[in-house]
C-alpha positions in Angstrom: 15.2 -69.9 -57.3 14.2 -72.8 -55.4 15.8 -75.5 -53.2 14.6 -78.8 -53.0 16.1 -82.1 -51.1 14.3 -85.4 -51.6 15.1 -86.4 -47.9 12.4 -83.8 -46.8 9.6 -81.6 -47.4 9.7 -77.8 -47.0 8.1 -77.3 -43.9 8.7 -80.3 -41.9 11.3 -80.9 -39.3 14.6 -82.3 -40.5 15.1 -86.3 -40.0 16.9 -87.8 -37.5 20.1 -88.8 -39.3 20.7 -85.1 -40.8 20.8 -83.8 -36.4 23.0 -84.2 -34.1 21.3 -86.5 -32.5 21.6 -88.9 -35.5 24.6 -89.4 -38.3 25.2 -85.5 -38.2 25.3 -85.5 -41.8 24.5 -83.1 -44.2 21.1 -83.4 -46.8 20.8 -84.1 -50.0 19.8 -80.6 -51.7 19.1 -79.6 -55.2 18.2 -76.3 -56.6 17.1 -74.4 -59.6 16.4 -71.7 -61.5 19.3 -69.7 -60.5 20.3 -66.2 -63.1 22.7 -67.2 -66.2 24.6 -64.2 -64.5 25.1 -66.2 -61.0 29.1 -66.2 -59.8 28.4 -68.1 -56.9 25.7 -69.5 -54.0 25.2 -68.8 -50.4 23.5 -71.3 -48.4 22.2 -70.5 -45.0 20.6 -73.1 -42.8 18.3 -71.6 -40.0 16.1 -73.5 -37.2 13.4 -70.6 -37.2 11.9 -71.7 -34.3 14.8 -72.9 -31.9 14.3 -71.8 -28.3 15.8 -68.4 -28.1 14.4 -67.2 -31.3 16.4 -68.1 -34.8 19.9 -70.3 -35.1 22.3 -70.6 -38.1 23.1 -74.0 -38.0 24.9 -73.2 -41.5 26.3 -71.2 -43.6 28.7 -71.5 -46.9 29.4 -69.1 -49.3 31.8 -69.4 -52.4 29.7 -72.1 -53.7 30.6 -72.0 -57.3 27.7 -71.2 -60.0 28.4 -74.7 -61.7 27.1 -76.5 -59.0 23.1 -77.6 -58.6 23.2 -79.0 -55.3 24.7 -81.0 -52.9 24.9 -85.2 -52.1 24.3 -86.5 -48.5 27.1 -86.2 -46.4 29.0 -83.3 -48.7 30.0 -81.8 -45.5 31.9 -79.2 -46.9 32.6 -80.4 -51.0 36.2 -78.6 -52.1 35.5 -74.8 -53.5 33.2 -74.2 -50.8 33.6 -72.2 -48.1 31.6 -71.8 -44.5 32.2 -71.1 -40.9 32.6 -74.2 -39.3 36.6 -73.2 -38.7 35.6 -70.4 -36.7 34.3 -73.2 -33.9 36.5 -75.6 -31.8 34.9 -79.0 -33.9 33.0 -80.2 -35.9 29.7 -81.3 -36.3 26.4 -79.4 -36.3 25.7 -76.8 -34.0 23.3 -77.6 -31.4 20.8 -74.0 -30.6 21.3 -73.1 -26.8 18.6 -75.4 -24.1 16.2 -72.8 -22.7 16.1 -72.7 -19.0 
């Protein structure tokens, strides 16, 4: 498989409006190549080099096999699930300040 956005480049830091410290949106992602047998996605959104080693910044799961990708600002489109109701709000996490 592979996952794509056209709002960045693999490798490169995420831009501004897609943080917390811009719109706190989410990006436009595509991807392909997924098995004629797939039931559903997972998509997990690390910062692999936060301060204090690796932080999920997201995760949804339930994504179902039809879909190709997500718009800007899907958030959380309807048939998909993820973690953000296990948190007291909403918005993106922000990985812990080293001290």
């Amino acid at each position: 498989m592979k996952l794509t956005s056209g709002a960045f480049s693999s490798g490169h830091a995420l831009p501004r409006q897609f943080t917390c410290e811009g719109e706190d949106r989410s990006p436009p992602l595509d991807w392909t190549g997924a098995p004629k047998e797939t039931k559903s996605f997972v998509l997990l959104v690390d910062d692999i080099d936060a301060p204090g080693g690796v932080f999920r910044h997201w995760a949804c799961y339930d994504i179902p096999s039809h879909h190709t990708g997500l718009i800007e600002g899907a958030g959380r489109p309807e048939g998909f699930e993820d973690f953000r109701r296990y948190r007291d709000r909403e918005g993106s996490p922000r990985p812990a300040i080293e001290r």
